[in-house]
Z-matrix of the N, CA and C atoms (Angstrom, degrees):
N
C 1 1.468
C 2 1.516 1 108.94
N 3 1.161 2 113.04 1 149.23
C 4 1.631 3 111.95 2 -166.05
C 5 1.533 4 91.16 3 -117.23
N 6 1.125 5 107.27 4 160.99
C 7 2.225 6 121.96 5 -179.67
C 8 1.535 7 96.51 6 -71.75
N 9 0.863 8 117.86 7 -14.21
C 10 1.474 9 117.23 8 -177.52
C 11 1.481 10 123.89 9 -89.78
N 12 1.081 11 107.63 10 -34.11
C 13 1.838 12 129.64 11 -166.46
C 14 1.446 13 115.77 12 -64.17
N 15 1.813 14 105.09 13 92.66
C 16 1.503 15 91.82 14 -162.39
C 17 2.053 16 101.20 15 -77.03
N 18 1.283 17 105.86 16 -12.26
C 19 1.397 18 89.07 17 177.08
C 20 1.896 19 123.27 18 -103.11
N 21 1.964 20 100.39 19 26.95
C 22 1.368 21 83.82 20 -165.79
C 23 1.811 22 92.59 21 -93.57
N 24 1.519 23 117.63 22 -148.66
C 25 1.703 24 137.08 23 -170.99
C 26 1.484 25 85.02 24 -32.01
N 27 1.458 26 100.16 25 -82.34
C 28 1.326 27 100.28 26 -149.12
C 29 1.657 28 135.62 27 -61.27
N 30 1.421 29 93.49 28 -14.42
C 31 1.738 30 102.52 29 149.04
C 32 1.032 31 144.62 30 -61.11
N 33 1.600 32 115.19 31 -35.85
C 34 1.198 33 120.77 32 161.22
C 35 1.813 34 140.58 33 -98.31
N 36 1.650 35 76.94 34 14.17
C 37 1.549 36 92.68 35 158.92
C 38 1.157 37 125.05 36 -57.97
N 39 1.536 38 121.72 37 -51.12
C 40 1.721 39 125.82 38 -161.12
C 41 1.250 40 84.73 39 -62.93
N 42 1.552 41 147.47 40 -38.66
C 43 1.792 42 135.55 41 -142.29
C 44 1.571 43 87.32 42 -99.24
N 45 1.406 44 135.82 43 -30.25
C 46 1.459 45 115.11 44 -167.95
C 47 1.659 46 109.98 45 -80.87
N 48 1.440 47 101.38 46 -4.23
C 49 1.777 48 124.05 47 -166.55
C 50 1.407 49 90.67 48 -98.67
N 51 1.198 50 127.47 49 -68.82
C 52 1.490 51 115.38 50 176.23
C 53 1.499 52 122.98 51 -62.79
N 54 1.606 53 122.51 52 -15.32
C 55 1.393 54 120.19 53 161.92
C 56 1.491 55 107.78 54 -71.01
N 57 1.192 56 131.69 55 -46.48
C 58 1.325 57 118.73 56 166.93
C 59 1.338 58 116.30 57 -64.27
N 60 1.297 59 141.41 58 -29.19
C 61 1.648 60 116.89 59 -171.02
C 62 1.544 61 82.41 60 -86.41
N 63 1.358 62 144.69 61 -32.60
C 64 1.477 63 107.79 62 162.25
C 65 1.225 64 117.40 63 -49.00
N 66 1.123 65 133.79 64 -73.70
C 67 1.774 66 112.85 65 -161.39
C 68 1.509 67 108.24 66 -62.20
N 69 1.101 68 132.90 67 -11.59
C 70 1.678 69 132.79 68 173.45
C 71 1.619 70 81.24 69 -70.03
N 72 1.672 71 131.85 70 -73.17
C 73 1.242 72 108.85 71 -149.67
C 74 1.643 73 112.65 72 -79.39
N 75 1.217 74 104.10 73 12.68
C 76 1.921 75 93.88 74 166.46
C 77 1.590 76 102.88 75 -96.48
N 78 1.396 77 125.63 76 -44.59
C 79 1.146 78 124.87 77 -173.01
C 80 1.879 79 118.62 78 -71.81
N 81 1.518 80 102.89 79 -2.42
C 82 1.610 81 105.35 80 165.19
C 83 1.634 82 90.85 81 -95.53
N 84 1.028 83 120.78 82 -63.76
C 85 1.455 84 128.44 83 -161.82
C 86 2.030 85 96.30 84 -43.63
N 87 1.461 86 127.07 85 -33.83
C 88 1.115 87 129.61 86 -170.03
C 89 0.986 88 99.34 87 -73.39
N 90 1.820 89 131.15 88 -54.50
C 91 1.134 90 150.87 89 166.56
C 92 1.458 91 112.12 90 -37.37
N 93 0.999 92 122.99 91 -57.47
C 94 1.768 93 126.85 92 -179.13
C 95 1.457 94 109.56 93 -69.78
N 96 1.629 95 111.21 94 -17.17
C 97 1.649 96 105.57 95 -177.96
C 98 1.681 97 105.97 96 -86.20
N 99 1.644 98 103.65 97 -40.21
C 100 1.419 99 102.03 98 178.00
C 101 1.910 100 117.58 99 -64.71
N 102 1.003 101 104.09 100 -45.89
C 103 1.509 102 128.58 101 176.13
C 104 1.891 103 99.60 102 -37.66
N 105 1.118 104 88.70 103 -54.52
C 106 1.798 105 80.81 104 -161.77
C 107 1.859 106 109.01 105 -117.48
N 108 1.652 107 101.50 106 30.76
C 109 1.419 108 134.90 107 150.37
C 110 1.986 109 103.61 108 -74.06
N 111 1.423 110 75.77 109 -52.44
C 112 1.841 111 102.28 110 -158.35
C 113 1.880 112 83.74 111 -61.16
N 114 1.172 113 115.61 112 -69.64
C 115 1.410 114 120.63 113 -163.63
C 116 1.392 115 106.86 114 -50.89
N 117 1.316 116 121.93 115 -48.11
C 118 1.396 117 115.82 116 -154.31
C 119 1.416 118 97.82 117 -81.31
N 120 1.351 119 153.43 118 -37.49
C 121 1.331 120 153.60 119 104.30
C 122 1.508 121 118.01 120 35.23
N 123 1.385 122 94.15 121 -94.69
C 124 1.584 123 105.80 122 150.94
C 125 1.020 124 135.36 123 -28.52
N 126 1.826 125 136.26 124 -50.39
C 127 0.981 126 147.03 125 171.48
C 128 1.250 127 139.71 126 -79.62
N 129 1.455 128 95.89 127 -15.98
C 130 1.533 129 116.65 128 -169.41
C 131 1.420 130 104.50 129 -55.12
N 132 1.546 131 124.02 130 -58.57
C 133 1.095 132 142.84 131 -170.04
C 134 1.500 133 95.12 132 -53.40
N 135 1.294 134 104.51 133 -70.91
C 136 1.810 135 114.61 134 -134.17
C 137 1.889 136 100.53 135 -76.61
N 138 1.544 137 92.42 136 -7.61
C 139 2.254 138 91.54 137 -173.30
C 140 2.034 139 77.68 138 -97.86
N 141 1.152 140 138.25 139 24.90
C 142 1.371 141 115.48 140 169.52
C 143 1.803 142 106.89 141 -103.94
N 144 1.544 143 113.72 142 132.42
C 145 1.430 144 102.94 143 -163.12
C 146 2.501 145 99.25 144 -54.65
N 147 1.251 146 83.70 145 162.63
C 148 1.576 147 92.80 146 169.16
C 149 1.578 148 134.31 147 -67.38
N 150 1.440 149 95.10 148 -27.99
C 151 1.658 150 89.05 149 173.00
C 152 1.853 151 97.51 150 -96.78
N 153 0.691 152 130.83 151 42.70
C 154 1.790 153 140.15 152 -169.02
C 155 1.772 154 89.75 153 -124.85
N 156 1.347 155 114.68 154 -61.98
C 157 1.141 156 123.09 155 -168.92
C 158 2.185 157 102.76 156 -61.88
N 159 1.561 158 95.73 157 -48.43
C 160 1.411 159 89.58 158 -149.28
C 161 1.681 160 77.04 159 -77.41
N 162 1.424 161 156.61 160 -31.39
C 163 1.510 162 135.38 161 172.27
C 164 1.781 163 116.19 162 -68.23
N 165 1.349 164 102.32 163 11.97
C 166 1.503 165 102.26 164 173.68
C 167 1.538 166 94.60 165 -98.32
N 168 1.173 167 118.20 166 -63.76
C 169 1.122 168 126.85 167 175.34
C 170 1.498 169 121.50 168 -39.46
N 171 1.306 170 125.65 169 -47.73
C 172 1.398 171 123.38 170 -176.09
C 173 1.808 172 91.58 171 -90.08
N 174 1.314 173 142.70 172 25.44
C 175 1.148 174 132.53 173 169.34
C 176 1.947 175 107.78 174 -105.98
N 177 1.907 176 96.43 175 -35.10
C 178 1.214 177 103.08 176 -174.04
C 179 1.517 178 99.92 177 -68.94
N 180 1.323 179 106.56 178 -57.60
C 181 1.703 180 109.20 179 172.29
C 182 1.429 181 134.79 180 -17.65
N 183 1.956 182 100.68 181 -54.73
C 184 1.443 183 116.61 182 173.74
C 185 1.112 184 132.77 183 -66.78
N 186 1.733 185 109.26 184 -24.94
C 187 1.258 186 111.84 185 -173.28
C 188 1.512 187 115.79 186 -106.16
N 189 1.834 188 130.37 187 153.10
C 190 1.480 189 101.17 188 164.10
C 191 1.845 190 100.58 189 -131.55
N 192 1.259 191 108.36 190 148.80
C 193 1.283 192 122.74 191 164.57
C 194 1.558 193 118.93 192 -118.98
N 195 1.865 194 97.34 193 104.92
C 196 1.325 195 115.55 194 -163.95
C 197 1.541 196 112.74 195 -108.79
N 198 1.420 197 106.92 196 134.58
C 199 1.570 198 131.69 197 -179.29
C 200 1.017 199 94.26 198 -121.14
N 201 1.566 200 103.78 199 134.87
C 202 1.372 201 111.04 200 173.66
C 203 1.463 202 127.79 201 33.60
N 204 1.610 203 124.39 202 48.80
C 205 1.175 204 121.15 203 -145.54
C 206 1.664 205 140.80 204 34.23
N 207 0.982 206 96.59 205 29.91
C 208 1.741 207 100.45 206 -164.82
C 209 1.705 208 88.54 207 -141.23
N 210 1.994 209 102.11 208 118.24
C 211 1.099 210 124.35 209 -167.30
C 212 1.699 211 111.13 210 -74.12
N 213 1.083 212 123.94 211 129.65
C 214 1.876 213 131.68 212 -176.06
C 215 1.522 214 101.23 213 -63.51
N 216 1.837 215 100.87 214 -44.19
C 217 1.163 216 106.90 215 -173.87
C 218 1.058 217 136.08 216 -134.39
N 219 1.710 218 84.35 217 108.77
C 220 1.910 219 109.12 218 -151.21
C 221 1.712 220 97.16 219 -63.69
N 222 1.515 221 91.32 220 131.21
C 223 1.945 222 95.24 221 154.68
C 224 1.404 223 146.30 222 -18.22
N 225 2.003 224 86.73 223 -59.12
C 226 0.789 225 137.23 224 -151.67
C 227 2.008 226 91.09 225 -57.42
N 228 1.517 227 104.64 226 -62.40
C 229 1.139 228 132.41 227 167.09
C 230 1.709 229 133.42 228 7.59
N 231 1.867 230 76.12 229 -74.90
C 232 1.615 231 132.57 230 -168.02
C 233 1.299 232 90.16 231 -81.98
N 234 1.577 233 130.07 232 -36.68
C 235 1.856 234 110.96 233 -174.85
C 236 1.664 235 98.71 234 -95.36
N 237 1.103 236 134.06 235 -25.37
C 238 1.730 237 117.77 236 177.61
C 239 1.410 238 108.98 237 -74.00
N 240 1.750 239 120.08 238 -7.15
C 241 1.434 240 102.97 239 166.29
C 242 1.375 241 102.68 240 -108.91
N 243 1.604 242 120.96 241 9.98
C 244 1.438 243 101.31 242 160.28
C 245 1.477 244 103.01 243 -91.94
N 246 1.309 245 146.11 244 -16.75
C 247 1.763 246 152.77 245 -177.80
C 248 1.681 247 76.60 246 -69.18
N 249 1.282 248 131.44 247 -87.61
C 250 1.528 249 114.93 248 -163.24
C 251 1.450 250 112.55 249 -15.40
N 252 1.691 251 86.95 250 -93.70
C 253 1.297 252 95.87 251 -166.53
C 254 1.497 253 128.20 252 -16.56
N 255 1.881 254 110.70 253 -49.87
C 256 1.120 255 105.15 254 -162.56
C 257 1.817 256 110.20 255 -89.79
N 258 0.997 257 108.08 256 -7.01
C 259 1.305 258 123.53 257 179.74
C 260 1.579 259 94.08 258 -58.87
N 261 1.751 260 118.23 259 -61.01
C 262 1.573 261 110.74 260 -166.93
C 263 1.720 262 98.46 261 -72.92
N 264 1.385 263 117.50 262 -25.50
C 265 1.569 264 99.36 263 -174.07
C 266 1.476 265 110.97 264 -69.17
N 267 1.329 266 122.11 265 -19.77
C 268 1.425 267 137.75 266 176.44
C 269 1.337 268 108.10 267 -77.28
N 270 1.176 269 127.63 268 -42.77
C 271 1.593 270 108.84 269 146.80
C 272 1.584 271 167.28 270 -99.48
N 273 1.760 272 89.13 271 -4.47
C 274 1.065 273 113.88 272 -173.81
C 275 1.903 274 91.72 273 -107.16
N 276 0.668 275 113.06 274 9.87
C 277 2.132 276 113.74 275 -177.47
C 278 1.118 277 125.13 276 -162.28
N 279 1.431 278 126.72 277 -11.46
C 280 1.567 279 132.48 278 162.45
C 281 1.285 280 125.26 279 175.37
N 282 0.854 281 142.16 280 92.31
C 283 1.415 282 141.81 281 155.44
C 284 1.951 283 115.36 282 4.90
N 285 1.063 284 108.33 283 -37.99
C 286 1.310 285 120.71 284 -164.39
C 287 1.966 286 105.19 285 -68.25
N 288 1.597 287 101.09 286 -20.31
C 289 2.008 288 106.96 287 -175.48
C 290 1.439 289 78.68 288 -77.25
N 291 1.410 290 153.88 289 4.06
C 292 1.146 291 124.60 290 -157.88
C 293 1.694 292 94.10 291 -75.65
N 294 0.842 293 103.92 292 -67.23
C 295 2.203 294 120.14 293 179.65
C 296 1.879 295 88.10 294 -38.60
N 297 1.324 296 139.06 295 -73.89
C 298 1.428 297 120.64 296 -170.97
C 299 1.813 298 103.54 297 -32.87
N 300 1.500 299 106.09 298 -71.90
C 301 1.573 300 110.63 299 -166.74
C 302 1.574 301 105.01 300 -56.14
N 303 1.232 302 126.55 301 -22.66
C 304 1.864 303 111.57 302 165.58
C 305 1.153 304 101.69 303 -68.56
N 306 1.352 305 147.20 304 -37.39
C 307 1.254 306 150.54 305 -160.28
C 308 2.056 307 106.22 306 -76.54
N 309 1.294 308 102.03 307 -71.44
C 310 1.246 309 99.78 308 147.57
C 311 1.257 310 156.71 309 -45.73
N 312 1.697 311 118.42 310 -0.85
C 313 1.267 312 144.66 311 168.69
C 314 1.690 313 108.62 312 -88.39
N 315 1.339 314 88.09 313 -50.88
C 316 1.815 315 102.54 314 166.72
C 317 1.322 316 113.78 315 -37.91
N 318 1.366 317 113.24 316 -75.96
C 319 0.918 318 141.67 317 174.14
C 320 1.888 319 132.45 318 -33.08
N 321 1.788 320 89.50 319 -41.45
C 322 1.228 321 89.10 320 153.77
C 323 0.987 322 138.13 321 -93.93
N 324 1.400 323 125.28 322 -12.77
C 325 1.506 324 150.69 323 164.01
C 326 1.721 325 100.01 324 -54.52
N 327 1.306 326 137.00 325 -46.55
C 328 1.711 327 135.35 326 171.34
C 329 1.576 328 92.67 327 -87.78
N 330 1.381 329 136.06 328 1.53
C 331 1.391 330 114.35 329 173.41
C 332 1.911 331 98.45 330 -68.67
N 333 1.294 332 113.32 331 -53.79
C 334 1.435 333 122.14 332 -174.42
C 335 1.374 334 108.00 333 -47.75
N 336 1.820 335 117.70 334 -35.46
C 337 1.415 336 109.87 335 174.62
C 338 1.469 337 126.98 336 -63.03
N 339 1.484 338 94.25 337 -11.44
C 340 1.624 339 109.95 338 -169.57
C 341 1.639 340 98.78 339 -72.10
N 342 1.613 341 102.38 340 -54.31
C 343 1.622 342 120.21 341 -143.60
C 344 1.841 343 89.13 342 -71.81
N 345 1.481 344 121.85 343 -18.28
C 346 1.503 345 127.90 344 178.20
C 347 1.261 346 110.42 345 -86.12
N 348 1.433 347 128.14 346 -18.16
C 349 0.848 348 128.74 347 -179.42
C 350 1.498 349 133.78 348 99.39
N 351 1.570 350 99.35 349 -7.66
C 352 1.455 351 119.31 350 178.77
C 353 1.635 352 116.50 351 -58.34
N 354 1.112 353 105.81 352 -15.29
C 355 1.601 354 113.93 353 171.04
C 356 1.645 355 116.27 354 -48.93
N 357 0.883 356 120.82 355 -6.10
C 358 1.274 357 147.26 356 -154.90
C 359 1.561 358 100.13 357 -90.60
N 360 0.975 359 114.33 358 -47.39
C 361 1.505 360 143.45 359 178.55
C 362 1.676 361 103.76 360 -63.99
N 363 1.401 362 123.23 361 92.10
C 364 1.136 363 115.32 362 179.58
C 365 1.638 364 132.73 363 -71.13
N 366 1.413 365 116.50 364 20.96
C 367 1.633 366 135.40 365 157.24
C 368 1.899 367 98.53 366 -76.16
N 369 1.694 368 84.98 367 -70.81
C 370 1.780 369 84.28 368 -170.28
C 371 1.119 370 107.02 369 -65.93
N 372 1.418 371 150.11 370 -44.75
C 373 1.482 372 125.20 371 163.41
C 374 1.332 373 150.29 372 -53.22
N 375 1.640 374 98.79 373 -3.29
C 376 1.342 375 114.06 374 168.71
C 377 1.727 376 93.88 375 -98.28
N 378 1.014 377 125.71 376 -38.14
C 379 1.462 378 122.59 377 162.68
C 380 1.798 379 123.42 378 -40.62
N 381 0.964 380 125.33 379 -44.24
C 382 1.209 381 162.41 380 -157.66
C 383 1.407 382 102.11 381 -84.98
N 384 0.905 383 120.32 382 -82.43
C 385 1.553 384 153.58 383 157.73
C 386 1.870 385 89.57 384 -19.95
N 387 1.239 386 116.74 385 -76.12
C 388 1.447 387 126.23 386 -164.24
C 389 1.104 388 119.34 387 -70.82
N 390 1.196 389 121.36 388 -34.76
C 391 1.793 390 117.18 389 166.38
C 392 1.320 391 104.40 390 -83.62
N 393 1.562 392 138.94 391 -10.12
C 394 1.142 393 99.56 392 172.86
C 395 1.785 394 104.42 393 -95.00
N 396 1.191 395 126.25 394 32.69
C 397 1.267 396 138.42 395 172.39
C 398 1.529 397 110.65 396 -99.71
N 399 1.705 398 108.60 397 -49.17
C 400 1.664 399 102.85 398 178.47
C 401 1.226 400 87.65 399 -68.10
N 402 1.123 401 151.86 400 -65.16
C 403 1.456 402 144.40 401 -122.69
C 404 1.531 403 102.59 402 -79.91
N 405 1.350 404 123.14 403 -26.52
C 406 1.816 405 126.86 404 147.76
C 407 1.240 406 122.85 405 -37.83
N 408 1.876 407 96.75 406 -58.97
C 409 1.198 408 92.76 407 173.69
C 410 1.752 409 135.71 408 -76.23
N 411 1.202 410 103.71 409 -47.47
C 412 1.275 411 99.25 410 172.37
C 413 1.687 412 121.03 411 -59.51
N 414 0.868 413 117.23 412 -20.35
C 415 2.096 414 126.38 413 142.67
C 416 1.993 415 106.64 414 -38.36
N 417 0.962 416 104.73 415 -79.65
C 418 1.355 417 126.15 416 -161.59
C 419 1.861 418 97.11 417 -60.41
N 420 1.644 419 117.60 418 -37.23
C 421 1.381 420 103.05 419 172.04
C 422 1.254 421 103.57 420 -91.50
N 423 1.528 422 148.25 421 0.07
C 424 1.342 423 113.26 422 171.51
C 425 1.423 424 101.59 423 -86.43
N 426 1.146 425 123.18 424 -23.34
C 427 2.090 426 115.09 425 -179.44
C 428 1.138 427 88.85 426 -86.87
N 429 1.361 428 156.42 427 2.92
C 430 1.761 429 137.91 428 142.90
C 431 1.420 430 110.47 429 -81.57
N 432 1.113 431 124.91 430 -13.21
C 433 1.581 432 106.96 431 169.44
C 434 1.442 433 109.66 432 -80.03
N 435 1.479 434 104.24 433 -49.80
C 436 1.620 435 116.21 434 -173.03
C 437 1.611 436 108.25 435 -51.57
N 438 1.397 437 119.06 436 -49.61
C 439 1.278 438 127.80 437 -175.74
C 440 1.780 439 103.40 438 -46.77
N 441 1.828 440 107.20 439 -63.14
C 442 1.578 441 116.33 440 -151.74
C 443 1.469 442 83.17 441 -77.95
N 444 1.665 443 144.19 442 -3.92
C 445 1.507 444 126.46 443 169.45
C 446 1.565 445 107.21 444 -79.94
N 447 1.442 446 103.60 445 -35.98
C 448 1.697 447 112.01 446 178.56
C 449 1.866 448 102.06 447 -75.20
N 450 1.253 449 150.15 448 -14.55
C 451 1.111 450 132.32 449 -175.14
C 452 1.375 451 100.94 450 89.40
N 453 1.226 452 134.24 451 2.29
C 454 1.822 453 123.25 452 -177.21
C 455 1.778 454 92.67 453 -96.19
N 456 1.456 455 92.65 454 101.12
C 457 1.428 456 101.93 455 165.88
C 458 1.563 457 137.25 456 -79.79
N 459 1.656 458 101.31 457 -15.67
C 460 1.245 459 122.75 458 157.07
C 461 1.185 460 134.06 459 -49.74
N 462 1.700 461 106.82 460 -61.14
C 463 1.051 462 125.69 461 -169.95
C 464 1.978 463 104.77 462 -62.26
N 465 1.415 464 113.39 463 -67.37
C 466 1.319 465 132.35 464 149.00
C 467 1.575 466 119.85 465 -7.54
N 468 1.067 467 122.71 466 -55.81
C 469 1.596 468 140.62 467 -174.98
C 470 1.822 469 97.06 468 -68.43
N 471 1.469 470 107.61 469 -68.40
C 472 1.535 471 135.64 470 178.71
C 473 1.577 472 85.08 471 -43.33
N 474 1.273 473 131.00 472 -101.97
C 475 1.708 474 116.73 473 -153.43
C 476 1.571 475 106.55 474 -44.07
N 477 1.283 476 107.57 475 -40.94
C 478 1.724 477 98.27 476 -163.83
C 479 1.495 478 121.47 477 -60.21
N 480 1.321 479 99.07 478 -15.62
C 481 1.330 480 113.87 479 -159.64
C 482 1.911 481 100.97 480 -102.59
N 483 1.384 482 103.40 481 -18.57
C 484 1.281 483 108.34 482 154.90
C 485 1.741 484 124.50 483 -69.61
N 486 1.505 485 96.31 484 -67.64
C 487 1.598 486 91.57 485 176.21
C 488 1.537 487 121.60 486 -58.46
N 489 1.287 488 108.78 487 -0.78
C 490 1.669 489 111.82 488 -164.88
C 491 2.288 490 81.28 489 -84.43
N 492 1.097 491 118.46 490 -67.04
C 493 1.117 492 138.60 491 -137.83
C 494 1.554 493 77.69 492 -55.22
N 495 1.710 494 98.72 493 -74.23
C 496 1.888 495 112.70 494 -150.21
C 497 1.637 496 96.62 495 -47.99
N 498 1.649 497 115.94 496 -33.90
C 499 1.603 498 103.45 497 -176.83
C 500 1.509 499 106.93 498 -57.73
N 501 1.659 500 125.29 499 -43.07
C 502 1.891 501 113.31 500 -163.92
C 503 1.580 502 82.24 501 -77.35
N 504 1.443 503 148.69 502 -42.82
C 505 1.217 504 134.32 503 179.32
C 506 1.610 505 114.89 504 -50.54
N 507 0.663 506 133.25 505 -58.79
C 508 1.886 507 136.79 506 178.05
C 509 1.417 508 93.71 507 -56.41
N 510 1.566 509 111.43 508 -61.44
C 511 1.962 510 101.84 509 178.78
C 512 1.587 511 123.94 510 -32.32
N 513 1.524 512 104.33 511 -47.72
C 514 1.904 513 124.93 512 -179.25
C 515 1.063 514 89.95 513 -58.61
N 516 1.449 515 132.88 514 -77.44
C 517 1.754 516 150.57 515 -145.56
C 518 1.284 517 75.44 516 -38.10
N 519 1.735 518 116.49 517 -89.81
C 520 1.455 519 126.32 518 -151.28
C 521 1.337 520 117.17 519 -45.08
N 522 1.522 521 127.29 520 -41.37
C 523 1.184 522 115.91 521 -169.07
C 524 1.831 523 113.99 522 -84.18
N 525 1.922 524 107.61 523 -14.76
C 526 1.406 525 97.20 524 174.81
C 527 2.206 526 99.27 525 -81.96
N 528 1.135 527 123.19 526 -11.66
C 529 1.433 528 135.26 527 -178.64
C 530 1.945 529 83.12 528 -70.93
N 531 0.380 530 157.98 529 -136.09
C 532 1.647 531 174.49 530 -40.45
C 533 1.420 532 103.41 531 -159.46
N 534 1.145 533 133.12 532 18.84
C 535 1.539 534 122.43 533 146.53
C 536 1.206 535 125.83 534 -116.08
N 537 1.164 536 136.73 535 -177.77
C 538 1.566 537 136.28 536 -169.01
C 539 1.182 538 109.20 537 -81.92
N 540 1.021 539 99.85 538 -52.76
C 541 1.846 540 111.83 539 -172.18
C 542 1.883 541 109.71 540 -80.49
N 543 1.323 542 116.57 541 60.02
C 544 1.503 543 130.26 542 145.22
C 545 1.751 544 123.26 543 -17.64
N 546 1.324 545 120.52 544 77.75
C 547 1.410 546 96.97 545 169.02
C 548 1.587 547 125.44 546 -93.61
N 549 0.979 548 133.01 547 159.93
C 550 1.847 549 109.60 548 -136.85
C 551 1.892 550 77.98 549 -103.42
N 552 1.251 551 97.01 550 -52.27
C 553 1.670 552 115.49 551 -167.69
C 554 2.026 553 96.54 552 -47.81
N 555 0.927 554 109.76 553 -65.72
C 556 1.552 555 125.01 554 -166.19
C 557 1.697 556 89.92 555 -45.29
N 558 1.630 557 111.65 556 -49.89
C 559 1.486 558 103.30 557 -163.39
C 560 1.953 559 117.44 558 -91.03
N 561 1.244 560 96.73 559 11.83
C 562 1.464 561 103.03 560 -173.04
C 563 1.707 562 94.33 561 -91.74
N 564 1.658 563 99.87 562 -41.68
C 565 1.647 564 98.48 563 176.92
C 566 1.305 565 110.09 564 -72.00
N 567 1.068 566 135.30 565 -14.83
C 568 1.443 567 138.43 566 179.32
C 569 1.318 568 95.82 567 -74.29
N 570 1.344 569 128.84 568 -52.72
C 571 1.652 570 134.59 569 -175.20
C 572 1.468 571 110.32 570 -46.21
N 573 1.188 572 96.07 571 -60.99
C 574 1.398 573 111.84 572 -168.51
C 575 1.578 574 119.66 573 -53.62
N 576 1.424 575 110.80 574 -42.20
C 577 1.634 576 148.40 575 -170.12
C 578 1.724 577 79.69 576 -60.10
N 579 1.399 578 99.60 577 -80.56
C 580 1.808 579 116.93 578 -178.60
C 581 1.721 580 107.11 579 -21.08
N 582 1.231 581 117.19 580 -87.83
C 583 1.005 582 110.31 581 169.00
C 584 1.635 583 145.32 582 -20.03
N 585 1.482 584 100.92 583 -59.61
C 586 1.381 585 121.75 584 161.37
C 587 1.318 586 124.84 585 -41.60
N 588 1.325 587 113.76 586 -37.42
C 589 1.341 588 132.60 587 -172.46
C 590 1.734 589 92.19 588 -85.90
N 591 0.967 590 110.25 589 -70.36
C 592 1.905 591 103.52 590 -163.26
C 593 1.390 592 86.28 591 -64.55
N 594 1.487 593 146.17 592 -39.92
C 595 1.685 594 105.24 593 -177.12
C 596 1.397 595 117.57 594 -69.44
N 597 1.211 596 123.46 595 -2.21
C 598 1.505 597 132.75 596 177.53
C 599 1.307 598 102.05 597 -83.76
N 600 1.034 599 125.06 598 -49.93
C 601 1.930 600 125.17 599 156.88
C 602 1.088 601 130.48 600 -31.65
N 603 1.573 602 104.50 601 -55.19
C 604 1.446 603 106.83 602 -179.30
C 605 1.843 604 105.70 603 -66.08
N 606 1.199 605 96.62 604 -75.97
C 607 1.695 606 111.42 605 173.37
C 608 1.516 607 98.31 606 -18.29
N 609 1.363 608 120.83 607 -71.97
C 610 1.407 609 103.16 608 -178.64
C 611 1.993 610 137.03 609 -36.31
N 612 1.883 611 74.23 610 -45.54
C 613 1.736 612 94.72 611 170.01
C 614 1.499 613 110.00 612 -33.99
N 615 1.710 614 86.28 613 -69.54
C 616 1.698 615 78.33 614 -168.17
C 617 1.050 616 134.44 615 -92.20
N 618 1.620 617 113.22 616 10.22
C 619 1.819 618 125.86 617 140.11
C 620 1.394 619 131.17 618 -44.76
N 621 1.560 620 102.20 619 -25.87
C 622 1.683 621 102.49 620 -162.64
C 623 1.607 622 75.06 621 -112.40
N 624 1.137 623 175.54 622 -2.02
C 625 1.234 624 159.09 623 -110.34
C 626 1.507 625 91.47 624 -115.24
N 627 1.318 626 131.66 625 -52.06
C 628 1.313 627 135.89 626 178.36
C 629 1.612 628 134.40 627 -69.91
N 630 1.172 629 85.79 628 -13.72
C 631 1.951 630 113.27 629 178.68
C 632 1.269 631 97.02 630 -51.93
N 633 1.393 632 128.66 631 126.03
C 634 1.339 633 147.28 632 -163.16
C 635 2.094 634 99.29 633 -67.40
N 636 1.322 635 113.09 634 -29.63
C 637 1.301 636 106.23 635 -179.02
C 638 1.278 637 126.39 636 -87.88
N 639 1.466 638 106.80 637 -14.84
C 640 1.745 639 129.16 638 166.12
C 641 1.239 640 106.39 639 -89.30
N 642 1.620 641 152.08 640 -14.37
C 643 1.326 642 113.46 641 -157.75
C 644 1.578 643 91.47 642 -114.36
């Protein structure tokens, strides 16, 4: 190669150097797109506070949107973001969600019996039916302990007075469900009551969600 040679080696060094930091900068740039695909994915869930998650979850749960008999919004759903939630409130805020999130594990374990249809089966639907009642409750007493340790007597009063209600409500449901004598009127207000009550649950959920002793 001569000092002169604008087309010999050393000329066409700078272009084989800038052809490589191109493919270096597509293959980071590919890298940084998958990378923080992966993260935001990842994160989505776990940066949402915990009682946010577990009133998403007991909202997807409550409600169904049916095609062709076949529910949009699986149970199933609504209880792995109530297992989150309570999983981080069980460690990041008390030991005590641990018994809710067993309850809610249950729970999702007969959610699948639901989505098969085994609900049908009046053992597992009274099964079914009942854990997702403790699993209210044991919700509703760990943010009443936390509350009456923090002094929020409000807050405290408000769940108890939830799980107090929906339990004599589920008690009515069942006994106009399973006796002979059906009164349609008695159980429509019972329906209605039912409802009322778990959207007052949820709503609460995600009232207290920010409360410095829950999040």
């Amino acid at each position: 190669m001569t000092r002169g040679d604008p087309h010999g080696q050393a000329g066409a060094q700078p272009c084989l150097v800038r052809g490589g930091l191109l493919f270096l900068t597509r293959d980071r740039i590919r890298a940084e797109i998958v990378g923080r695909s992966t993260f935001s994915a990842h994160e989505m869930i776990s940066t949402v506070l915990p009682l946010y998650r577990v009133a998403a979850g007991f909202l997807i749960a409550s409600l169904a949107l049916r095609i062709n008999g076949f529910d949009l919004l699986v149970d199933a759903i609504g209880w792995v973001l109530v297992v989150s939630g309570l999983s981080r409130l069980e460690t990041a805020v008390d030991p005590a969600f641990g018994k809710a999130r067993m309850a809610a594990l249950v729970t999702l374990v007969l959610s699948f019996a639901e989505l098969a249809g085994l609900t049908e089966n009046i053992v597992i639907g009274l099964l079914y039916g009942a854990s997702k009642l403790v699993t209210t409750w044991l919700v509703a007493a760990g943010i009443i302990t936390r509350a009456r340790a923090f002094g929020d007597a409000s807050t405290a009063s408000t769940f108890d007075a939830i799980r107090w209600i929906l339990t004599i409500v589920s008690g009515v449901a069942l006994l106009l469900g399973y006796t002979a004598a059906r009164m349609q009127g008695i159980a429509f207000v019972v329906a209605i009551t039912g409802f009322i009550v778990i959207a007052w649950f949820i709503i609460s959920l995600y009232r207290s969600a920010r409360l410095s002793y829950l999040a």
